[in-house]
NUMI-107306 format. One record per atom (N, C-alpha, C): y, z, x; residue number from 0; residue in three letters. Coordinates in Angstrom, 1 decimal, always signed. Layout:
BEGIN
<rec><c2>Y</c2><c3>Z</c3><c1>X</c1><num>NUM</num><residu>ala</residu></rec>
...
This chain:
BEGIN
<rec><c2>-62.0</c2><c3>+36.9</c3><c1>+27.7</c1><num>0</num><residu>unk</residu></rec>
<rec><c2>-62.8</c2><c3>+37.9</c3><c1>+28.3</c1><num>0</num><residu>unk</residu></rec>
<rec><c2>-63.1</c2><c3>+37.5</c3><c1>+29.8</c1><num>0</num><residu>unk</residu></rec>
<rec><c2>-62.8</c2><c3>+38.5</c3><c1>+30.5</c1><num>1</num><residu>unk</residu></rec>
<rec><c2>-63.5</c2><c3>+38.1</c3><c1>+32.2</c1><num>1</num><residu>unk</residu></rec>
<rec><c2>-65.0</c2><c3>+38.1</c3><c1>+32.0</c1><num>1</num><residu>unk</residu></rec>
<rec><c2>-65.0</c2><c3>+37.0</c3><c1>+33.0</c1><num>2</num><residu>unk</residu></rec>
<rec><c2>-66.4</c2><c3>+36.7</c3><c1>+33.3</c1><num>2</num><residu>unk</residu></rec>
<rec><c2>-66.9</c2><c3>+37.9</c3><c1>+33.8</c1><num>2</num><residu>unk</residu></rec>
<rec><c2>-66.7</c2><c3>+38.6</c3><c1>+34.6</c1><num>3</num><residu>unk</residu></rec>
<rec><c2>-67.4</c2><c3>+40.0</c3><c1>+35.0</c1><num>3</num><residu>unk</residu></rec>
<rec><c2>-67.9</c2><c3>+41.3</c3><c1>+34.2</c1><num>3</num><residu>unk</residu></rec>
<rec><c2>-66.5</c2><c3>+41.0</c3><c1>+33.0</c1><num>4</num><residu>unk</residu></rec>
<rec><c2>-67.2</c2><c3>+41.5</c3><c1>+32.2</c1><num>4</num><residu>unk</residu></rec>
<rec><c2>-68.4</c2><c3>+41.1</c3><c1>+31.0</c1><num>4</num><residu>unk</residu></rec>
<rec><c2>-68.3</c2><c3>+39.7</c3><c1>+31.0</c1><num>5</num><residu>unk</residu></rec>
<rec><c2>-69.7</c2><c3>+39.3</c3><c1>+30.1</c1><num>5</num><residu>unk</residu></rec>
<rec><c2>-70.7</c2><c3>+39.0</c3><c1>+30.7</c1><num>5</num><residu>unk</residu></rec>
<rec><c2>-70.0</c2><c3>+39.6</c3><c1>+32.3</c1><num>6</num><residu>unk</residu></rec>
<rec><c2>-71.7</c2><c3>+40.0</c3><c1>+32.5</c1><num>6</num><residu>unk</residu></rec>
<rec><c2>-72.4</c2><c3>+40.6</c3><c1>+32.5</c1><num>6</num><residu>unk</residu></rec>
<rec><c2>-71.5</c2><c3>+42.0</c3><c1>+32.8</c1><num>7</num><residu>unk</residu></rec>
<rec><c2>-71.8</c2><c3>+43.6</c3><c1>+32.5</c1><num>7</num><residu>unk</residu></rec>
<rec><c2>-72.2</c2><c3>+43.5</c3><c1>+31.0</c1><num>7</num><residu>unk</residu></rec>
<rec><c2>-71.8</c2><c3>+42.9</c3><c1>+29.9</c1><num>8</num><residu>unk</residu></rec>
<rec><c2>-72.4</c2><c3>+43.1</c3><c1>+28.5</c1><num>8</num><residu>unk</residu></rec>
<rec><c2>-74.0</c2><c3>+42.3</c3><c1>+28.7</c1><num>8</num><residu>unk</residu></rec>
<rec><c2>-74.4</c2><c3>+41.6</c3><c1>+29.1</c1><num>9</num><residu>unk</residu></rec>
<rec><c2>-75.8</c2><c3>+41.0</c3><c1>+29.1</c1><num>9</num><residu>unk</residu></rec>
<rec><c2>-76.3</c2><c3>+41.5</c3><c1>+29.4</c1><num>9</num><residu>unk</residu></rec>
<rec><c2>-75.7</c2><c3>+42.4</c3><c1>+31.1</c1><num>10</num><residu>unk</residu></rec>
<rec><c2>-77.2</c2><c3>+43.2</c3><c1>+31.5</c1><num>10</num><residu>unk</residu></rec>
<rec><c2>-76.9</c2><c3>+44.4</c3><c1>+30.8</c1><num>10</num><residu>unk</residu></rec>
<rec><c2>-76.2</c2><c3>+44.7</c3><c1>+29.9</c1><num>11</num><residu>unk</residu></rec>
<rec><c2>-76.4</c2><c3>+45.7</c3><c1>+28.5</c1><num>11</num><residu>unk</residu></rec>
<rec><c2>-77.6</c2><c3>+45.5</c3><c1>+27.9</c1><num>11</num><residu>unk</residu></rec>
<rec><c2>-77.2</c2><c3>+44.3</c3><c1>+27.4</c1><num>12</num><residu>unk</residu></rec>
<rec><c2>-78.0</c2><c3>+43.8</c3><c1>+26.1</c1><num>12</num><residu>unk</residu></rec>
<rec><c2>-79.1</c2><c3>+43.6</c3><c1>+26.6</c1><num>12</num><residu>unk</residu></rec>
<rec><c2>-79.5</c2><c3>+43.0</c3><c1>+27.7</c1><num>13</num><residu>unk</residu></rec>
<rec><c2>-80.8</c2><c3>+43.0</c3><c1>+28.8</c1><num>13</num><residu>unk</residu></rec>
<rec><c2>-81.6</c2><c3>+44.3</c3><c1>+28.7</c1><num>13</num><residu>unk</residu></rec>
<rec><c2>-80.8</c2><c3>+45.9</c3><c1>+29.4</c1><num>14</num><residu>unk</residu></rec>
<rec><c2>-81.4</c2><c3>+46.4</c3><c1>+29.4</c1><num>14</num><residu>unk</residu></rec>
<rec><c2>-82.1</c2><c3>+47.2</c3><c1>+28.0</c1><num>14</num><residu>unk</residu></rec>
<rec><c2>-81.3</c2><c3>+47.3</c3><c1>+26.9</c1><num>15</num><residu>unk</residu></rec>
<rec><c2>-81.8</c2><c3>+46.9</c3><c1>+25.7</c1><num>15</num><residu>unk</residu></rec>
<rec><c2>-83.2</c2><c3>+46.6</c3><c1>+25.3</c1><num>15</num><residu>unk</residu></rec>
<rec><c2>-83.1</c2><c3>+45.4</c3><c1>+25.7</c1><num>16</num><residu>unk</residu></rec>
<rec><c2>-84.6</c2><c3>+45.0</c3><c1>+25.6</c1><num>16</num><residu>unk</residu></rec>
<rec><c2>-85.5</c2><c3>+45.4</c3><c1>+26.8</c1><num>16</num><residu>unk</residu></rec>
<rec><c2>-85.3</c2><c3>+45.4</c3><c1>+27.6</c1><num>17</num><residu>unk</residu></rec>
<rec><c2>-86.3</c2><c3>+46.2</c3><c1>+28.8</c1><num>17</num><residu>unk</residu></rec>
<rec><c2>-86.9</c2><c3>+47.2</c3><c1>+27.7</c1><num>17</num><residu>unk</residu></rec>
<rec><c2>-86.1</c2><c3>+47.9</c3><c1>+27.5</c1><num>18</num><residu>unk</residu></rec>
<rec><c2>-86.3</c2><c3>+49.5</c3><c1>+26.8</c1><num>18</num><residu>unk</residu></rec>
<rec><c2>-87.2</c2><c3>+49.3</c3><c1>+25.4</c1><num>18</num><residu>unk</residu></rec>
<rec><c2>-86.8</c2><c3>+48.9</c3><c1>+24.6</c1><num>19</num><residu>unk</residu></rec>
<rec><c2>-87.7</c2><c3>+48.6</c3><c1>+23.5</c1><num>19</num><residu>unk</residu></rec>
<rec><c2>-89.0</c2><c3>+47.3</c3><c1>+23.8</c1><num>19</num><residu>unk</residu></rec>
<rec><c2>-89.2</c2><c3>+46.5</c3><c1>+24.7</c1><num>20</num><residu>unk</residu></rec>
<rec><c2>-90.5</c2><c3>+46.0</c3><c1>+24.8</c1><num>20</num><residu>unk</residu></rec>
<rec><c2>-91.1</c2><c3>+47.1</c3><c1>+25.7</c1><num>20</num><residu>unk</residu></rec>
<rec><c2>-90.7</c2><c3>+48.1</c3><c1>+26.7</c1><num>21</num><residu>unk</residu></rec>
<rec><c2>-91.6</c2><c3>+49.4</c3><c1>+27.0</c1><num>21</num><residu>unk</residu></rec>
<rec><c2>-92.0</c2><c3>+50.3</c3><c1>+26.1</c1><num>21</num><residu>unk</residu></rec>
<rec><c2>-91.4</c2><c3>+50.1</c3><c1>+25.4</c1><num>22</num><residu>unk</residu></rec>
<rec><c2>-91.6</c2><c3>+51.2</c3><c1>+23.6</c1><num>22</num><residu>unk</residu></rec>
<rec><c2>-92.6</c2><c3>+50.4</c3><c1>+23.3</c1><num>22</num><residu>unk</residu></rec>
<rec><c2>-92.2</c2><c3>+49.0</c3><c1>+22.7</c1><num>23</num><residu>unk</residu></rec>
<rec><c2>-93.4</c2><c3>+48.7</c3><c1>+22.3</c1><num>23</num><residu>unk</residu></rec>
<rec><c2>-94.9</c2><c3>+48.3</c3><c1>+22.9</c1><num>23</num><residu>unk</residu></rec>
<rec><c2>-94.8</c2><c3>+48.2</c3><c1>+24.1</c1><num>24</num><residu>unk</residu></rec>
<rec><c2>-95.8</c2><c3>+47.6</c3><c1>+25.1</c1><num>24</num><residu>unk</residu></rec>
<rec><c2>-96.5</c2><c3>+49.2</c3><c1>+25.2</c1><num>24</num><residu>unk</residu></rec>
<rec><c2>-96.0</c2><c3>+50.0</c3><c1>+25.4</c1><num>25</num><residu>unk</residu></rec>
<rec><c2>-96.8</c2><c3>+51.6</c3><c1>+25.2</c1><num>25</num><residu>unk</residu></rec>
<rec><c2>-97.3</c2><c3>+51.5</c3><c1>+24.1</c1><num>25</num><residu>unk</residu></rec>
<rec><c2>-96.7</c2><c3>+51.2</c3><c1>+23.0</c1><num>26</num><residu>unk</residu></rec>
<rec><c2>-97.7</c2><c3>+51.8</c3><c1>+21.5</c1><num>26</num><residu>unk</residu></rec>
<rec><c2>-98.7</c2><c3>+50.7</c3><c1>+21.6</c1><num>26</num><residu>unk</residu></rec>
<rec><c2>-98.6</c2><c3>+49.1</c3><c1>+21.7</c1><num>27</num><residu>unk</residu></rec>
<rec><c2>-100.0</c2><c3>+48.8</c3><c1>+22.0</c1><num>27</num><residu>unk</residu></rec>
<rec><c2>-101.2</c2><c3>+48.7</c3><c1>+23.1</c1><num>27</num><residu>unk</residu></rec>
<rec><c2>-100.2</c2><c3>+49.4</c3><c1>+24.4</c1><num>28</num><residu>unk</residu></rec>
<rec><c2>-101.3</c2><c3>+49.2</c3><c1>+25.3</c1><num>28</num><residu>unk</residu></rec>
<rec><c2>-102.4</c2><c3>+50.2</c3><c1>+25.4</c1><num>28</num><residu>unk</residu></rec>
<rec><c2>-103.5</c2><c3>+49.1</c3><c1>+25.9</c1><num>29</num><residu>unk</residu></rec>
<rec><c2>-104.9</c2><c3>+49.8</c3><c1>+25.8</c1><num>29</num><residu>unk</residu></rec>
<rec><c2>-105.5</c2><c3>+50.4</c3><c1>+27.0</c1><num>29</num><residu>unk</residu></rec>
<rec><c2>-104.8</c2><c3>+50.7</c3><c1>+27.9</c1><num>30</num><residu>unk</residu></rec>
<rec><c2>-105.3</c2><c3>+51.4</c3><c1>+29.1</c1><num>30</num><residu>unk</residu></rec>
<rec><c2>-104.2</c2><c3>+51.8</c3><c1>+30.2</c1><num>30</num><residu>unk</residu></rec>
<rec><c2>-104.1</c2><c3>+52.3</c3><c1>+31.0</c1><num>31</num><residu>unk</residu></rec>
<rec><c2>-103.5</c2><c3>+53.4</c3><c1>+31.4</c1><num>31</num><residu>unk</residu></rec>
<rec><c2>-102.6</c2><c3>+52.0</c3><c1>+32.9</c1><num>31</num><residu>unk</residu></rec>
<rec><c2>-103.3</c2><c3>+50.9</c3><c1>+33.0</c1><num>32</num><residu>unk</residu></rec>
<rec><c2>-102.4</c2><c3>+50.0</c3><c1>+34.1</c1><num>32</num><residu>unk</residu></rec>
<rec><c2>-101.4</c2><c3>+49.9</c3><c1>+33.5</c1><num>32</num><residu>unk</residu></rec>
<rec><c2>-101.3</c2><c3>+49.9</c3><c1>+31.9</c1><num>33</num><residu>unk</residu></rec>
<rec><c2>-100.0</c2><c3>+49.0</c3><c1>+31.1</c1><num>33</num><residu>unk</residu></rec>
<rec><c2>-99.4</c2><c3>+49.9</c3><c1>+30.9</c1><num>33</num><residu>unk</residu></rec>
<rec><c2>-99.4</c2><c3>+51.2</c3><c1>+30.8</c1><num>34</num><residu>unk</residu></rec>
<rec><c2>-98.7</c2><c3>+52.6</c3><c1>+30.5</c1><num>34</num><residu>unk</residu></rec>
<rec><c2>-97.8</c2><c3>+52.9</c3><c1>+31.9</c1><num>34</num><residu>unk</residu></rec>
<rec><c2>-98.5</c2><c3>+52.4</c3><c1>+33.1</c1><num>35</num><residu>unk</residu></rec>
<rec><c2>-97.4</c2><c3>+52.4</c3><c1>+34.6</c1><num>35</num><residu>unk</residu></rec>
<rec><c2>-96.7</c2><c3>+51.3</c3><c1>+34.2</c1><num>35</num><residu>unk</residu></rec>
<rec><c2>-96.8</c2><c3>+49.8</c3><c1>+33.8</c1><num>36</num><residu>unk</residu></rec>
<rec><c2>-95.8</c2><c3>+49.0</c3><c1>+33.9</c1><num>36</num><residu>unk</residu></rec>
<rec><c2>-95.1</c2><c3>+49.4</c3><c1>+32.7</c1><num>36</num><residu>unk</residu></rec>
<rec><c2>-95.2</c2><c3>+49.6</c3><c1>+31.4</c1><num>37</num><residu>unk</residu></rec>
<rec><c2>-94.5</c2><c3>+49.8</c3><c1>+30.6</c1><num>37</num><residu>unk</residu></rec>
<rec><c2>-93.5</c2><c3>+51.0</c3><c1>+31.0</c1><num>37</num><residu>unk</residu></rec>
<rec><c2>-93.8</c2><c3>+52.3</c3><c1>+31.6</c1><num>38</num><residu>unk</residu></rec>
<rec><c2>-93.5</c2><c3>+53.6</c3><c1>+32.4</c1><num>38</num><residu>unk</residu></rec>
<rec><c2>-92.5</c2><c3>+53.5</c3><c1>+32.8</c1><num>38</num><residu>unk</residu></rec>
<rec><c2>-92.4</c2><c3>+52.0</c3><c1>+34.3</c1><num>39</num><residu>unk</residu></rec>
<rec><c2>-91.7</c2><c3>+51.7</c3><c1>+35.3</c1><num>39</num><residu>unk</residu></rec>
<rec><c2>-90.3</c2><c3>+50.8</c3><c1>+34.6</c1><num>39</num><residu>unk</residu></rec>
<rec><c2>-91.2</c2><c3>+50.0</c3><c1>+33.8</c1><num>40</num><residu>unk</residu></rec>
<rec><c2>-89.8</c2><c3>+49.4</c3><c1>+33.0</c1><num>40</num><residu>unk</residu></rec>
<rec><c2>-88.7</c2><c3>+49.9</c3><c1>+32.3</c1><num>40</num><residu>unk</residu></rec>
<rec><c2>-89.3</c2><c3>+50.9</c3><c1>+31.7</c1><num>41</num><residu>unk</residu></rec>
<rec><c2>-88.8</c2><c3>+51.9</c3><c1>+30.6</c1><num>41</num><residu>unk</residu></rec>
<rec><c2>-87.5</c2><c3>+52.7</c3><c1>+31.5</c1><num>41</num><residu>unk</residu></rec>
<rec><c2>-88.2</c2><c3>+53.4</c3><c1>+32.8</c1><num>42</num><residu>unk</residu></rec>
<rec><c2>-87.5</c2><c3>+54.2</c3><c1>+33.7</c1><num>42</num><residu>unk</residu></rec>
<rec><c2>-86.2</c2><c3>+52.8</c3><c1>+34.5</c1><num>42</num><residu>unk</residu></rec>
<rec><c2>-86.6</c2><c3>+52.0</c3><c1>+35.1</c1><num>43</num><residu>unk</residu></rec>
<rec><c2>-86.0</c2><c3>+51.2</c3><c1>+35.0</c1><num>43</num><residu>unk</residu></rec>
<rec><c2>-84.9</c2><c3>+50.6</c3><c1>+34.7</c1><num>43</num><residu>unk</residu></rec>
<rec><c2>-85.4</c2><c3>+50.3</c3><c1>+33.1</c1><num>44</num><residu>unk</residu></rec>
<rec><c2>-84.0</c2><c3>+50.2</c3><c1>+31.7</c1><num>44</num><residu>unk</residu></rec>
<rec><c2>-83.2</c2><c3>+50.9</c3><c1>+32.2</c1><num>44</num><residu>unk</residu></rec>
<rec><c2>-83.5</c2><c3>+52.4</c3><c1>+32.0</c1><num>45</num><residu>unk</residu></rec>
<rec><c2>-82.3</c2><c3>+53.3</c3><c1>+32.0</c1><num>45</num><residu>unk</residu></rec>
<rec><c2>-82.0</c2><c3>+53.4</c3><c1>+32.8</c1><num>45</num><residu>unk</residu></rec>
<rec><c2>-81.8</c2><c3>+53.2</c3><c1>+33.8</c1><num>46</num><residu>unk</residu></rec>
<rec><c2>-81.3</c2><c3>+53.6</c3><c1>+35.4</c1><num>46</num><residu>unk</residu></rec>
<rec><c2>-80.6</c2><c3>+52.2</c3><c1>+35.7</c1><num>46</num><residu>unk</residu></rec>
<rec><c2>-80.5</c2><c3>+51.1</c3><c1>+35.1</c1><num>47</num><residu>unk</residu></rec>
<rec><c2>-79.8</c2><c3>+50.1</c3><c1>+35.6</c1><num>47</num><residu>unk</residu></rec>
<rec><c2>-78.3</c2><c3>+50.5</c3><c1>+33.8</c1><num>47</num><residu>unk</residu></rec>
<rec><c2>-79.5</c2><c3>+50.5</c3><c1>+33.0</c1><num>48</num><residu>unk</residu></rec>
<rec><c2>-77.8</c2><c3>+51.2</c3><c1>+32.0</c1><num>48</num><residu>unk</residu></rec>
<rec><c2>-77.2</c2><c3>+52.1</c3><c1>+31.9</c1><num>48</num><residu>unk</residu></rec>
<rec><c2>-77.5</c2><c3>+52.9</c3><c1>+32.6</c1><num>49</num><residu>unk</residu></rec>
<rec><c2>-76.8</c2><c3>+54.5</c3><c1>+33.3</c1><num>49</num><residu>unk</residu></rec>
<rec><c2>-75.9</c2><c3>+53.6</c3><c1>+34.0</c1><num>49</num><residu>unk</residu></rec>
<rec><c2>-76.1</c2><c3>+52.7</c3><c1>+35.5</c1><num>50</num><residu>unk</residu></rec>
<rec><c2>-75.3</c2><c3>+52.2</c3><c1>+36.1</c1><num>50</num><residu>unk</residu></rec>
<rec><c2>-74.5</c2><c3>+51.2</c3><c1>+35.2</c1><num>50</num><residu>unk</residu></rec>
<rec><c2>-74.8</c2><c3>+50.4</c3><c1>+34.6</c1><num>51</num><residu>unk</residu></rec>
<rec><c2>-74.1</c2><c3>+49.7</c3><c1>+33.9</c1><num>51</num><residu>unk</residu></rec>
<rec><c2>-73.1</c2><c3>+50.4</c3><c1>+32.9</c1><num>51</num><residu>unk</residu></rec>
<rec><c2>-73.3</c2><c3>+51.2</c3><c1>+32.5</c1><num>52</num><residu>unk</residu></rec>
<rec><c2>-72.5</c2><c3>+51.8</c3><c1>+31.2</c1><num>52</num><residu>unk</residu></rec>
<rec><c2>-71.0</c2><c3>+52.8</c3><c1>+32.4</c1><num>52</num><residu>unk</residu></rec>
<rec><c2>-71.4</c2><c3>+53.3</c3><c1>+33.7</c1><num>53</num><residu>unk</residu></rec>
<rec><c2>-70.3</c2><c3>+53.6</c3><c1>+34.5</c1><num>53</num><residu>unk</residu></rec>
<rec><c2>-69.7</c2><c3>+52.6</c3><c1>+34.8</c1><num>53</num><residu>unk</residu></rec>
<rec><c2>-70.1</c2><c3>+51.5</c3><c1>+35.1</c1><num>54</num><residu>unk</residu></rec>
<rec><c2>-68.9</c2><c3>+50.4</c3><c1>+35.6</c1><num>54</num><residu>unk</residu></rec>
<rec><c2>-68.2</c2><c3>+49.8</c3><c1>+34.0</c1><num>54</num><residu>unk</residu></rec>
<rec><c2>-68.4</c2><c3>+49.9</c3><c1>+33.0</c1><num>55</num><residu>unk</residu></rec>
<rec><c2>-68.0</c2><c3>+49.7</c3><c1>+32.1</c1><num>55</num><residu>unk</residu></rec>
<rec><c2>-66.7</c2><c3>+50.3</c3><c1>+32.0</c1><num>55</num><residu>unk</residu></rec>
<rec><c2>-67.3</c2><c3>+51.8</c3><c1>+32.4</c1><num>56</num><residu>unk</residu></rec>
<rec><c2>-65.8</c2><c3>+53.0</c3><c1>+31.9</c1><num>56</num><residu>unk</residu></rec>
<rec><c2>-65.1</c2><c3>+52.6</c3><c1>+33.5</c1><num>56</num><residu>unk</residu></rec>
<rec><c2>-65.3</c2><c3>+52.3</c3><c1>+34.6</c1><num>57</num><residu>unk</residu></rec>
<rec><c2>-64.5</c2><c3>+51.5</c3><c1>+35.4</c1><num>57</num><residu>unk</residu></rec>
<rec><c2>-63.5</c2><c3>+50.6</c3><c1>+35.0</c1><num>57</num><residu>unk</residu></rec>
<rec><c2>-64.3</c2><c3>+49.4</c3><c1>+34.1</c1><num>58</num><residu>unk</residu></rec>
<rec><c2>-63.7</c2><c3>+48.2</c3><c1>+33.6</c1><num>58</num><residu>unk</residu></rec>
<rec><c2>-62.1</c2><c3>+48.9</c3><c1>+32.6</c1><num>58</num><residu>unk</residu></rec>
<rec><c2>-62.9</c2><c3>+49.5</c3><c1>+31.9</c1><num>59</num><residu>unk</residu></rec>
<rec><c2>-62.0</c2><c3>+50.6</c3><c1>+30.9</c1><num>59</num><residu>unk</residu></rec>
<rec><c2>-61.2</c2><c3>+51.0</c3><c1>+31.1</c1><num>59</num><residu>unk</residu></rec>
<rec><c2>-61.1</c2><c3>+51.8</c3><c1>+32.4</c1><num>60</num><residu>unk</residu></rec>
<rec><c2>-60.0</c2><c3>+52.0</c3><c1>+33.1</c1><num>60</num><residu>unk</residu></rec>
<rec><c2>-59.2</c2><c3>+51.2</c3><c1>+33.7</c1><num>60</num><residu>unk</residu></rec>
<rec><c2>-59.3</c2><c3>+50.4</c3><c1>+34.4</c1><num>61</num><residu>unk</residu></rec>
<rec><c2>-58.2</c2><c3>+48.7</c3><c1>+34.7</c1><num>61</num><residu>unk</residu></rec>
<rec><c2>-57.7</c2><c3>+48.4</c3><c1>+33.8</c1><num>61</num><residu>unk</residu></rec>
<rec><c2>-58.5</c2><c3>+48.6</c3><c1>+32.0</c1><num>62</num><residu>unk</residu></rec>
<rec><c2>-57.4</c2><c3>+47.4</c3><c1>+31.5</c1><num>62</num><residu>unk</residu></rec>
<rec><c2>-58.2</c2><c3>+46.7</c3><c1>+31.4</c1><num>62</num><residu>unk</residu></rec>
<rec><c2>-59.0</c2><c3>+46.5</c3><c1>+31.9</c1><num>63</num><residu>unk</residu></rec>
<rec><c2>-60.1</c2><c3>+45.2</c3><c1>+32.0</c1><num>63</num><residu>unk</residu></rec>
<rec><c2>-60.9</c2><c3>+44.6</c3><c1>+30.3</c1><num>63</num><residu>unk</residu></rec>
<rec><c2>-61.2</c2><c3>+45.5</c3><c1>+30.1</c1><num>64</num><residu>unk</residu></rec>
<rec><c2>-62.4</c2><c3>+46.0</c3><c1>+29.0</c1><num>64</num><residu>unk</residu></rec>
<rec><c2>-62.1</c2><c3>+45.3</c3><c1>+27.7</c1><num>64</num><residu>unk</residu></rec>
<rec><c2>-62.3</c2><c3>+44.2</c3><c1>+27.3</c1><num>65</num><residu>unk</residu></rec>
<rec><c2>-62.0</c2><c3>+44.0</c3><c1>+26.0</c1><num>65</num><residu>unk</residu></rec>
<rec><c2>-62.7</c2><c3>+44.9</c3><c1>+24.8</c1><num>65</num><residu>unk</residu></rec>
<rec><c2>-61.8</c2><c3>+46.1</c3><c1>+24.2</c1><num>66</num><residu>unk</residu></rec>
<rec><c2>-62.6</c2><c3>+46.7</c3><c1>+23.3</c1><num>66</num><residu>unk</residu></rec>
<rec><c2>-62.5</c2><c3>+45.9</c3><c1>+22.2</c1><num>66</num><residu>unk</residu></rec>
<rec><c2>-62.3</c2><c3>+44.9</c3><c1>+21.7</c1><num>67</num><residu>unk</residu></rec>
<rec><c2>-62.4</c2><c3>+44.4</c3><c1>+20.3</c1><num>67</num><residu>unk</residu></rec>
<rec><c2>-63.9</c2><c3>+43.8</c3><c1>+20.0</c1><num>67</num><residu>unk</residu></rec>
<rec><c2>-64.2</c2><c3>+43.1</c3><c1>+21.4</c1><num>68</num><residu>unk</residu></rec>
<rec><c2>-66.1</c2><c3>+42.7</c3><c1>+21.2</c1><num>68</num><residu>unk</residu></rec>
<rec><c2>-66.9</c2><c3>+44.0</c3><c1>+22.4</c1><num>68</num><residu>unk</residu></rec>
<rec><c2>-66.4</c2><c3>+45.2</c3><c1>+22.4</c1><num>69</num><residu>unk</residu></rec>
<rec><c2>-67.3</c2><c3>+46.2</c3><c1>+22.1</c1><num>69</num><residu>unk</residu></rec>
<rec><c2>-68.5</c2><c3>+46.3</c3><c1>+21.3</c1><num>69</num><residu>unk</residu></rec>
């Protein structure tokens, strides 16, 4: 596997969890400061794996892409 691409898979799996500790950090937070960081992270998440998931179908395209550890 190219190293470029295992790196594009971490900050997958990275943004992953971004996403679900803002899920979770909303259902327990208790006031409205933790609802903007949880908000910003959440919005965040997705916007760095929107970018991430297009350089992927880049990778895809080269040839690059090992689909077997997909």
């Amino acid at each position: 596997m190219k190293r470029c691409d295992k790196n594009l898979r971490e900050v997958l799996a990275l943004v992953n969890q971004m996403i679900q500790l803002a899920n979770q950090g909303d259902q327990d937070r208790e006031d409205t400061g933790c609802g903007i960081i949880y908000g910003m992270l959440r919005d965040s998440g997705y916007k760095i794996k929107q970018l991430a998931e297009d350089e992927k179908k880049k990778h895809i395209a080269k040839g690059w892409w090992d689909r077997k550890q997909s």
